[in-house]
C-alpha positions as CSV (number, residue, x, y, z in Angstrom):
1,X,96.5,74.7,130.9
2,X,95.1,73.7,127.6
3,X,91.7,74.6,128.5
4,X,93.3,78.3,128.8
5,X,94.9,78.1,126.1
6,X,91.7,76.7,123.8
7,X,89.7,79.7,125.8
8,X,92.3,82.5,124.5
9,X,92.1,81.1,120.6
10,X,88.6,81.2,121.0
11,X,88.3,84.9,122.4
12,X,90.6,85.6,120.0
13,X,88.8,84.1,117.5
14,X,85.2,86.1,118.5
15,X,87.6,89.8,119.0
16,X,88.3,89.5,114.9
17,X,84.6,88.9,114.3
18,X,83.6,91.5,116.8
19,X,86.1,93.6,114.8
20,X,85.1,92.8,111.7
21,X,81.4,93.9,111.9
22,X,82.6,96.9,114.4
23,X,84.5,98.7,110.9
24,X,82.1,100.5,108.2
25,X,79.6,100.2,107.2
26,X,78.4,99.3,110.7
27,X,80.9,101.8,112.0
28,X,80.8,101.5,115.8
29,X,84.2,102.4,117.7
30,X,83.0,100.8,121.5
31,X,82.5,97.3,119.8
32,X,85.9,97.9,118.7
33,X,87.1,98.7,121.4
34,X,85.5,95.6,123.3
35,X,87.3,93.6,120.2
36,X,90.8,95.0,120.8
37,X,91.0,93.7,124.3
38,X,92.5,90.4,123.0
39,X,95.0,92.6,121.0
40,X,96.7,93.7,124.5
41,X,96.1,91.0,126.9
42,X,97.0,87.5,123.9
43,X,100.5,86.5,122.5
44,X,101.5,87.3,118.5
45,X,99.5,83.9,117.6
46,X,96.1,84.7,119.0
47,X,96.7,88.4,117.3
48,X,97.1,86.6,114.1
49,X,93.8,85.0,114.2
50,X,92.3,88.1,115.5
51,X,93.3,90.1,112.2
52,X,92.7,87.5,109.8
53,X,89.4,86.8,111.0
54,X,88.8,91.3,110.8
55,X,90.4,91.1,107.6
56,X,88.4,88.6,106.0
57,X,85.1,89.4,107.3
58,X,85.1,93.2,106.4
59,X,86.7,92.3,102.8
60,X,84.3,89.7,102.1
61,X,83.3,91.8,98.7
62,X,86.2,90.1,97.3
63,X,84.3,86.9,96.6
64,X,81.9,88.6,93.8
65,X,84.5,89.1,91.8
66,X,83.2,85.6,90.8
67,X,82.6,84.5,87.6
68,X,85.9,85.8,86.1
69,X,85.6,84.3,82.7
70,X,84.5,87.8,80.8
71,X,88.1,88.6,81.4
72,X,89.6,85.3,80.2
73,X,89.4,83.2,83.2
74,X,87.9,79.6,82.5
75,X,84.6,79.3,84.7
76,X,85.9,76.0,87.1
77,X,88.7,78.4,87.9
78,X,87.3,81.4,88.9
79,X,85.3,80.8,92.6
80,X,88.8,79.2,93.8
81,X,91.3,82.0,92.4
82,X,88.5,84.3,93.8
83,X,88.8,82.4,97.2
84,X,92.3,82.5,97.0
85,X,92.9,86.6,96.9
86,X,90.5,86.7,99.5
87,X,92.1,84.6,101.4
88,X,95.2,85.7,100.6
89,X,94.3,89.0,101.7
90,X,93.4,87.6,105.4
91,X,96.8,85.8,105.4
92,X,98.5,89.3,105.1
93,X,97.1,91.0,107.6
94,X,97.1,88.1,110.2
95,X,100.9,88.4,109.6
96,X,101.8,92.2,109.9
97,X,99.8,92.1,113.6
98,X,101.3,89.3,114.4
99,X,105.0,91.0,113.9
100,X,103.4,93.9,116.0
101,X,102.2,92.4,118.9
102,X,105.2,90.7,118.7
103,X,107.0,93.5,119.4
104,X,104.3,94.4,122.0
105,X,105.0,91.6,123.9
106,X,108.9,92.2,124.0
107,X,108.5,95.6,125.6
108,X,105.7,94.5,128.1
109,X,102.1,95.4,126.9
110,X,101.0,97.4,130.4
111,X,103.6,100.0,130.4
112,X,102.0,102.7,129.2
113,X,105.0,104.2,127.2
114,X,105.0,100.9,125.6
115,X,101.1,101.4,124.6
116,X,101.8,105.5,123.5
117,X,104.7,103.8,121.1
118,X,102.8,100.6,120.2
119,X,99.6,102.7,118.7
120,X,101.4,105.4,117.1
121,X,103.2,102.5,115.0
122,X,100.2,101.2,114.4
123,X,98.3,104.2,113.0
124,X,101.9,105.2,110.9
125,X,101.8,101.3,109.4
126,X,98.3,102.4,108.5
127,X,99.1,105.8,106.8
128,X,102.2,103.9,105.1
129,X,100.0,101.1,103.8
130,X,97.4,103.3,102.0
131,X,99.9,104.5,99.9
132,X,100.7,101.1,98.5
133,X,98.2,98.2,96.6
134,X,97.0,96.3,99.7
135,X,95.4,98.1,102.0
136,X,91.7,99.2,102.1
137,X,90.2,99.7,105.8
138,X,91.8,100.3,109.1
139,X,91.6,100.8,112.5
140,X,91.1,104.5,111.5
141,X,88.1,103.9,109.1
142,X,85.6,102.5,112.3
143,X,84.8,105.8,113.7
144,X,82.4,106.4,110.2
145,X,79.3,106.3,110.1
146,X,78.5,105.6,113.5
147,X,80.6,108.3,115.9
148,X,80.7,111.6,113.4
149,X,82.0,113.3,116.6
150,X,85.2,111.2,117.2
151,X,85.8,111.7,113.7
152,X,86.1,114.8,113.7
153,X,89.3,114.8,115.7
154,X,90.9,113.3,111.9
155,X,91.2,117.3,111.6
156,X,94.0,117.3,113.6
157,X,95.7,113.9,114.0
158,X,94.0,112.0,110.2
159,X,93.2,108.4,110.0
160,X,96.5,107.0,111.4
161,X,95.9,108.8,114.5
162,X,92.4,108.1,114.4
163,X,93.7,104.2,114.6
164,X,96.4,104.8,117.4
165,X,93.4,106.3,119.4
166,X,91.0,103.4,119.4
167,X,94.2,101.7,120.4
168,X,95.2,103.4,123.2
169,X,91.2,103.4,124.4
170,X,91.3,99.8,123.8
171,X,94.5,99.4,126.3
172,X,92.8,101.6,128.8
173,X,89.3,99.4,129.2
174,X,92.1,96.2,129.2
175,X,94.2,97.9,131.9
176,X,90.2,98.6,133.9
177,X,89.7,95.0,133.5
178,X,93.0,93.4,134.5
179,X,92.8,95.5,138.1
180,X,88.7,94.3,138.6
181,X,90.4,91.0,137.9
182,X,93.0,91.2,140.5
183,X,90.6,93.0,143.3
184,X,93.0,96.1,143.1
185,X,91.3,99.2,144.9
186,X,90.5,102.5,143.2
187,X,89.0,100.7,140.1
188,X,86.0,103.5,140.2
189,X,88.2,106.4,139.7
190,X,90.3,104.5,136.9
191,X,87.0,104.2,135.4
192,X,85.5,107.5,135.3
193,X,89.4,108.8,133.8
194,X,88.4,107.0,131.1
195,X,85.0,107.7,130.7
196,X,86.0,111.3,131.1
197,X,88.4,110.9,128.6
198,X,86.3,109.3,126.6
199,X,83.9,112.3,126.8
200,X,86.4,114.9,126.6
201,X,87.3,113.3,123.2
202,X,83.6,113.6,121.7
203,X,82.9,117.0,123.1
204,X,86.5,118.4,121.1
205,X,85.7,116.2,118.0
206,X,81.9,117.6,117.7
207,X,83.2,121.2,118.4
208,X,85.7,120.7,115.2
209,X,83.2,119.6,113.0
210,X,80.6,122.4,114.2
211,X,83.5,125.0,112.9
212,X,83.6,123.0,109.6
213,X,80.0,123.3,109.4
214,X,79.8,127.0,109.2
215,X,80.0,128.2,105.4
216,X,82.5,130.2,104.5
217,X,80.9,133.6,103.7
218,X,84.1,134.3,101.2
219,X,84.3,131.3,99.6
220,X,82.5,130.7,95.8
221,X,79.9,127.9,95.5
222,X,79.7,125.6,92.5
223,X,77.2,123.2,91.3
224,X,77.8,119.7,89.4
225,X,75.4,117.2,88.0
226,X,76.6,113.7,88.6
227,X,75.8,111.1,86.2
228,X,75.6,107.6,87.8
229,X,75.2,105.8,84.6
230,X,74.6,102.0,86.3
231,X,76.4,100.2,83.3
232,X,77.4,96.6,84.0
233,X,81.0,96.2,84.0
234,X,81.1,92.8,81.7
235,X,78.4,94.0,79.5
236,X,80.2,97.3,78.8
237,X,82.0,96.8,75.8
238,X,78.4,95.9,74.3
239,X,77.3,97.0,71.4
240,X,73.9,97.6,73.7
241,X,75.8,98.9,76.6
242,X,77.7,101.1,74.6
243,X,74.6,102.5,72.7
244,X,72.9,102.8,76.2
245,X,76.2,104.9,77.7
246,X,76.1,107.3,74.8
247,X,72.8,108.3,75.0
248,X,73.0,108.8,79.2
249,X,76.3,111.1,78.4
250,X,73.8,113.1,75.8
251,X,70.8,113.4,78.3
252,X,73.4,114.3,80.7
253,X,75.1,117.1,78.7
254,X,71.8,118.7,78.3
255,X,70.6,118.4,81.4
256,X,74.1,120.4,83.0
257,X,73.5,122.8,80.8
258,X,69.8,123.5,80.9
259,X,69.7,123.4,84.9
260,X,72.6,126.0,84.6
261,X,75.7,123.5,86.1
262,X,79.1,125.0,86.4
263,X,79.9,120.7,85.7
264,X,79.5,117.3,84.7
265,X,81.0,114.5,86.4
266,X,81.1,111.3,85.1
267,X,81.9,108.0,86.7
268,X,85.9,106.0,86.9
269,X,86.2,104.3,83.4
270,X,83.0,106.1,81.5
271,X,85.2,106.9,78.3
272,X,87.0,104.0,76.4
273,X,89.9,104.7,75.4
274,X,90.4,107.3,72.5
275,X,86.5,108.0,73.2
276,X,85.7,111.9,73.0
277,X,82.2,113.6,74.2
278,X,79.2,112.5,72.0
279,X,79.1,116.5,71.3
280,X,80.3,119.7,72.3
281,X,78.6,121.6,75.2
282,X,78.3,124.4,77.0
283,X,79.6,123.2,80.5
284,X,83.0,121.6,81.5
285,X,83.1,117.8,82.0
286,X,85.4,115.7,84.5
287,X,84.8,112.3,83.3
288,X,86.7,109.0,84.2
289,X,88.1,107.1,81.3
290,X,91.7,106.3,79.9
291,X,94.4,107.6,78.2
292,X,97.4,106.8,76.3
293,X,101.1,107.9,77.7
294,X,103.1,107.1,75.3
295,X,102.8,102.9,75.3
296,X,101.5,103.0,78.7
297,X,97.6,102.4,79.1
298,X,96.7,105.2,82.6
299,X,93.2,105.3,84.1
300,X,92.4,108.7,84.3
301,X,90.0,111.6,84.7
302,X,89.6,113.7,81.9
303,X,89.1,117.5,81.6
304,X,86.5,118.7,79.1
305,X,86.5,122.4,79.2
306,X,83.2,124.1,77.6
307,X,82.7,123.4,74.0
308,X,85.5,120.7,73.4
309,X,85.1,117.4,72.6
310,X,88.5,116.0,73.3
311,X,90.3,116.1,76.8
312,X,92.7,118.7,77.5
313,X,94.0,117.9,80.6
314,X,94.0,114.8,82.7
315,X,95.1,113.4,86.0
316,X,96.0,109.7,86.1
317,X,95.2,106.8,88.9
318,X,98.7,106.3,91.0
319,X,97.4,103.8,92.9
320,X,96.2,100.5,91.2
321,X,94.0,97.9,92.5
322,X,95.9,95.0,92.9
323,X,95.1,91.8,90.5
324,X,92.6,94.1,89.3
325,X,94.5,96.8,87.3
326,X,98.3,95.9,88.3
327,X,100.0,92.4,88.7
328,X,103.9,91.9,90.1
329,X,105.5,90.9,86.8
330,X,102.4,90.7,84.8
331,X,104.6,91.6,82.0
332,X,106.7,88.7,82.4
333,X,103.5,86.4,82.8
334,X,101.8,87.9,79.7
335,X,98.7,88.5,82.3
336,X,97.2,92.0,82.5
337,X,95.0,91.7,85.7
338,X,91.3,90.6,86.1
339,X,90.5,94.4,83.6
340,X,88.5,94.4,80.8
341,X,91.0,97.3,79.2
342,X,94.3,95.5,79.8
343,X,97.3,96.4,82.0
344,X,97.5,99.4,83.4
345,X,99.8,101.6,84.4
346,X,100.3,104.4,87.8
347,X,100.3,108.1,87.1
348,X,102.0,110.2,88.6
349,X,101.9,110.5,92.7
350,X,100.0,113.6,93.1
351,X,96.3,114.1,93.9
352,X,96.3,117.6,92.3
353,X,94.3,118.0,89.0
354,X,95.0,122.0,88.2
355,X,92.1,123.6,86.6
356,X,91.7,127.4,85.0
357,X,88.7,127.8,87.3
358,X,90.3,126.2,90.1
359,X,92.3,122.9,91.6
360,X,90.8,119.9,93.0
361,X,91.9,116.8,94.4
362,X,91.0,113.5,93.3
363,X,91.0,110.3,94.6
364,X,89.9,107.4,91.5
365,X,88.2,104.4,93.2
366,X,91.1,102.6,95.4
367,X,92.8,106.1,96.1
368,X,90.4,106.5,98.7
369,X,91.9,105.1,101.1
370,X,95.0,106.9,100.7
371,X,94.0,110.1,103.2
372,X,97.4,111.6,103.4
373,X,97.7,112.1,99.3
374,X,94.5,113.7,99.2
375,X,95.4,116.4,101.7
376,X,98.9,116.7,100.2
377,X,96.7,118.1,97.0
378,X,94.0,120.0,99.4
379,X,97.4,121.8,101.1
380,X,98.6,122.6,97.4
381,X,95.5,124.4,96.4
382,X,92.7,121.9,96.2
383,X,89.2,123.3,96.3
384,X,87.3,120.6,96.7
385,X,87.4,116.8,96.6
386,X,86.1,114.5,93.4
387,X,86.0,111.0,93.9
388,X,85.3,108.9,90.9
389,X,84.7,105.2,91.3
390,X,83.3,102.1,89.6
391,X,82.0,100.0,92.0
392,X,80.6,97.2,89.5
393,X,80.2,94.3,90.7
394,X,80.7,94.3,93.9
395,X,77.2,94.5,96.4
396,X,76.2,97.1,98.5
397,X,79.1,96.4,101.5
398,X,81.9,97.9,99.3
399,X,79.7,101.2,98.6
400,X,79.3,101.4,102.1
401,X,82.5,101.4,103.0
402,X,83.7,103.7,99.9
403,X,80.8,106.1,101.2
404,X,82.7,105.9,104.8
405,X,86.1,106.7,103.6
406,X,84.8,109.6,101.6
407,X,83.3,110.9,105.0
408,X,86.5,110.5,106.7
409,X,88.6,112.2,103.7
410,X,85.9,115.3,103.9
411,X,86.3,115.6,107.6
412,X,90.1,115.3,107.6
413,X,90.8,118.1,105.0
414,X,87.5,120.3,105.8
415,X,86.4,120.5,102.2
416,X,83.4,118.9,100.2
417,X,83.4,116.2,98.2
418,X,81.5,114.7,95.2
419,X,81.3,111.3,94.5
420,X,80.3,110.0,91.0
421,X,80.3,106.5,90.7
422,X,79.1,104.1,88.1
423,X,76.5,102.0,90.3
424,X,76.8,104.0,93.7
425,X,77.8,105.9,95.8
426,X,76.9,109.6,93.8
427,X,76.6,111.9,96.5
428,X,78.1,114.6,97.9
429,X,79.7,115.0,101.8
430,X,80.3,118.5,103.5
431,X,82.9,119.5,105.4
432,X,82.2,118.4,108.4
433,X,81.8,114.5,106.9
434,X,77.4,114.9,107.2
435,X,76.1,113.5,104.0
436,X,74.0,115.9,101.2
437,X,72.1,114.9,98.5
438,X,72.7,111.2,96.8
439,X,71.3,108.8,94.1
440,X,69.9,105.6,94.8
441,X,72.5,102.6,94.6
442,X,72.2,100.5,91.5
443,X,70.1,102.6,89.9
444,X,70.8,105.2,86.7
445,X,70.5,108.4,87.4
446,X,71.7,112.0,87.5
447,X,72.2,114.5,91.0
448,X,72.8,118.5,91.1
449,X,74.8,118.9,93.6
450,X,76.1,122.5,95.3
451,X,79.3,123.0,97.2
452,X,81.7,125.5,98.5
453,X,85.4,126.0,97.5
454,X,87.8,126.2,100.7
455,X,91.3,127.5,100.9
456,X,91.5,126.8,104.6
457,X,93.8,124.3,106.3
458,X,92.8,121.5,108.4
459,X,95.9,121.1,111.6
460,X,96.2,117.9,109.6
461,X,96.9,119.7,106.3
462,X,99.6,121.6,108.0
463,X,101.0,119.0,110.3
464,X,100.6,115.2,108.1
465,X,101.8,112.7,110.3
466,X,104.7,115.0,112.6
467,X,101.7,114.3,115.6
468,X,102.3,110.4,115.1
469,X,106.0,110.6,114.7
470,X,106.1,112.7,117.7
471,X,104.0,110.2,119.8
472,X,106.8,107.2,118.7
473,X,109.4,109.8,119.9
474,X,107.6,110.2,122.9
475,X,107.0,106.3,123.6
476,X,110.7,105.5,122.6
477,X,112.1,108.1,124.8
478,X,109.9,107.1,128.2
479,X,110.6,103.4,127.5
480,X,113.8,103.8,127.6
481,X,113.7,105.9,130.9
482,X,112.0,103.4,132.4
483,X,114.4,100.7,131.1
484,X,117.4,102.5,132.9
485,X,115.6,102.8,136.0
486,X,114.8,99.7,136.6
C-alpha cells in the first residue's frame, strides 16, 4: 500500500512537469494530454502537486525579477522575496485544483456527465481568473504554437473552452487506459472514437482558420511602424537612457512619415509621465506611457493624432500586475509595488480605445491574458488588436508565452494584431493566429507592418462564454438523472 501510494505522488509529481513544458512556448496539447491523466485517475492531494509543479515550472520568469534594489529593495532581500512570489504563485494554484478535483472525486470521476461538468468549470474558473491579478496561462493557452488547427476552434468556444476540451480529451485517453487495464473488450473501437474525434476536431479547427485567412476584399488596410526601442527597465530614468529614448522616438517619427505610415506605435511605458512627443508630425502616434487622473497615477496608451504633441485621448491599463504595479493595501503599507513610477492605479474595464479613424482594442502587457475583455471591445467596434507591452527584464520564456497568447487572442476574435513591445515581441499576427513580420528580441529596432480592419464576428464574439455555461447546465442536469436512477 505505501509503495502505491509513493508511485501515485511520484506520477503526480512527473504529470505537472510534463504539464509544465507541454504549455507555450513549447505548446504541445498530446503531452498535455498524457500529463492530465493523473488529474482524473489521483485524489485532491496528488492534483495539488500536479498544479504546483505546472505552475511553477511554466512561471519560472518570475525569478529574474531579481535584483530588486533599483526599486528600493535592499540586495540580501531580493532573491528570497523573489523566491517567495514565485513560490507563492505555485502555492495558489496547487490549491484551486485541489478544491476541484475535490469536487471531482465527490461526484465520481468516470461518469461522463460528471467529466462534461467538471471541464466546463474548469475552463469558466479560467475565463473568470483572467479578469483578475493572478492569472497568466491556462489549460487553454497549450494549443499555441504547436497545434494552430485546434486553435482555431477558440472561434467558437475561446480559451475557457479551449481548456475544458484538453480536459475532456484527457478523461477520454484515462477512460482507454483504465478498460486496457481491466482486460475489458472492445478497447479498439473506444480507441478509434477518440482518435476520430480527435481528427474531427483538427479538420473543423483548420477549416475556421482557412475562412479567417481569406482577406476581406471590403475591408481598408492600414500600415504601422513599430518602434521596439530595447531600453533597460532600471536604467530608464537615466540621463543616458533618456537621451537614448528621445532620439529612437525622433528617428522613429521620421521614418512613419517618410515610408508613408497611417501610425506609430510605441512600446507599454515609452512616455514618462507629463512627457509629450519630441515634435509634431505628420502621422498619428499610439504610444504607452502614463497619465494623471486626478491624484491617481494610470498606465496608459496615449493618442497622438497628426501634428500634436500632447495626448488627446487615452485608454488606461484595468488590469495590474500584481506586486508589480498594484499591492492589497499598499496604501496602508506605504509600498507602491516593485515600479519604478510608483503605485498605480486600474482604468476603466473596457478594452475599447475609440479613435476618429477607427476603434481598436487593446490589451497593455498583463491584459493579455484576459481573452474575453478583448473581444468584448472587438464586438463593440474594434478594428484591430494593439498589444503594448514591456517585457524588461524578463528572458526570452515570457516573450514566448506573450507571443502565444497574442496568437490565441487573434484567432479568437478573427482580427489582426500588432504587438509593440519594448525588448520583444514587435510583430504582427493575422487572423487566423499565423505570424507576419517581427523584430529581433532584444534588439532596437523599427517594423512596417500592414493589416486589415474587420467588422466581422467571431461565434465567440457573439456568444462569450453561454457555450460553457451551457455545458455545466448540461453536466448538472445528467448528473442528476443519473443520481435519481440509481
Amino acid at each position: 500500500m505505501a509503495e502505491n501510494r509513493r508511485l501515485v505522488w511520484i506520477g503526480a509529481l512527473l504529470g505537472g512537469l510534463l504539464a509544465g513544458v507541454a504549455l507555450p512556448p513549447l505548446g504541445c496539447p498530446p503531452l498535455l494530454w498524457i500529463a492530465l491523466l493523473p488529474q482524473w485517475g489521483f485524489g485532491p492531494g496528488p492534483a495539488a502537486l500536479w498544479a504546483g509543479t505546472a505552475v511553477l515550472l511554466s512561471h519560472r520568469w518570475l525569478l529574474w525579477l531579481h535584483p530588486l534594489d533599483w526599486v528600493g529593495v535592499p540586495l540580501p532581500l531580493s532573491l528570497p522575496l523573489c523566491v517567495l512570489l514565485w513560490l507563492l504563485l505555485g502555492l495558489l494554484g496547487a490549491g484551486l485544483v485541489a478544491l476541484w478535483r475535490a469536487l471531482v472525486g465527490r461526484l465520481g470521476p468516470g461518469r461522463w456527465s460528471v467529466a462534461l461538468l467538471a471541464s466546463a468549470l474548469w475552463g469558466l474558473g479560467e475565463v473568470w481568473m483572467a479578469k483578475g491579478p493572478l492569472f497568466w496561462l491556462g489549460l487553454g493557452s497549450v494549443v499555441l504554437p504547436g497545434d494552430r488547427a485546434l486553435a482555431g476552434l477558440a472561434q467558437w468556444v475561446g480559451a475557457g473552452g479551449l481548456a475544458a476540451l484538453q480536459l475532456l480529451l484527457a478523461w477520454g485517453l484515462w477512460r482507454l487506459l483504465l478498460a486496457w487495464w481491466d482486460g475489458r473488450r472492445g478497447l479498439w473501437r473506444g480507441g478509434l472514437t477518440w482518435l476520430l474525434a480527435v481528427a474531427l476536431l483538427h479538420g473543423l479547427g483548420w477549416q475556421l482558420l482557412q475562412r479567417s485567412s481569406l482577406p476581406d476584399p471590403e475591408a481598408p488596410w492600414l500600415s504601422a511602424l513599430v518602434l521596439q526601442p530595447d531600453i533597460p527597465t532600471r536604467e530608464k530614468f537615466s540621463w543616458t537612457q533618456q537621451r537614448a529614448l528621445e532620439r529612437r522616438l525622433r528617428e522613429a517619427q521620421a521614418e512613419a512619415e517618410a515610408q508613408g505610415a497611417d501610425l506609430l506605435v510605441l512600446p507599454e511605458g515609452a512616455l514618462a509621465l507629463g512627457q509629450g512627443l519630441p515634435a509634431p508630425g505628420a502621422v498619428e502616434v499610439l504610444s504607452g506611457g502614463f497619465r494623471q487622473e486626478e491624484i491617481e497615477l494610470r498606465s496608459s496608451v496615449l493618442l497622438f493624432p497628426p501634428q500634436a504633441q500632447e495626448a488627446e485621448g487615452a485608454i488606461d491599463k484595468h488590469r495590474l500586475v500584481p506586486l508589480g504595479e498594484w499591492v492589497p493595501g499598499g496604501a496602508l503599507w506605504r509600498w507602491a509595488g516593485l515600479s519604478a513610477v510608483g503605485g498605480v492605479e486600474p482604468g476603466p474595464a473596457s478594452r475599447l480605445l475609440q479613435r476618429p479613424q477607427g476603434d481598436v482594442a487593446v490589451a497593455i502587457c498583463y491584459e493579455i491574458a484576459d481573452g474575453a475583455g478583448l473581444i468584448g471591445a472587438s464586438r463593440a467596434g474594434a478594428g484591430w488588436i494593439l498589444a503594448s507591452a514591456n517585457l524588461d527584464p524578463y528572458p526570452l520564456l515570457l516573450q514566448q508565452q506573450f507571443q502565444a497568447l497574442s496568437q490565441l487572442r487573434a484567432i479568437e476574435a478573427s482580427r489582426w494584431l500588432v504587438s509593440s513591445a519594448n525588448t520583444g515581441p514587435s510583430l504582427v499576427v493575422r487572423p487566423d493566429g499565423a505570424l507576419g513580420q517581427a523584430l529581433p528580441p532584444m534588439h532596437a529596432g523599427m517594423l512596417l507592418v500592414r493589416f486589415q480592419v474587420r467588422s466581422n464576428q467571431t461565434p465567440y464574439g457573439r456568444w462569450g462564454e453561454w457555450p460553457l455555461l451551457l455545458t455545466v447546465g448540461a453536466g448538472l442536469a445528467a448528473s442528476r438523472s443519473r443520481v435519481r436512477q440509481s
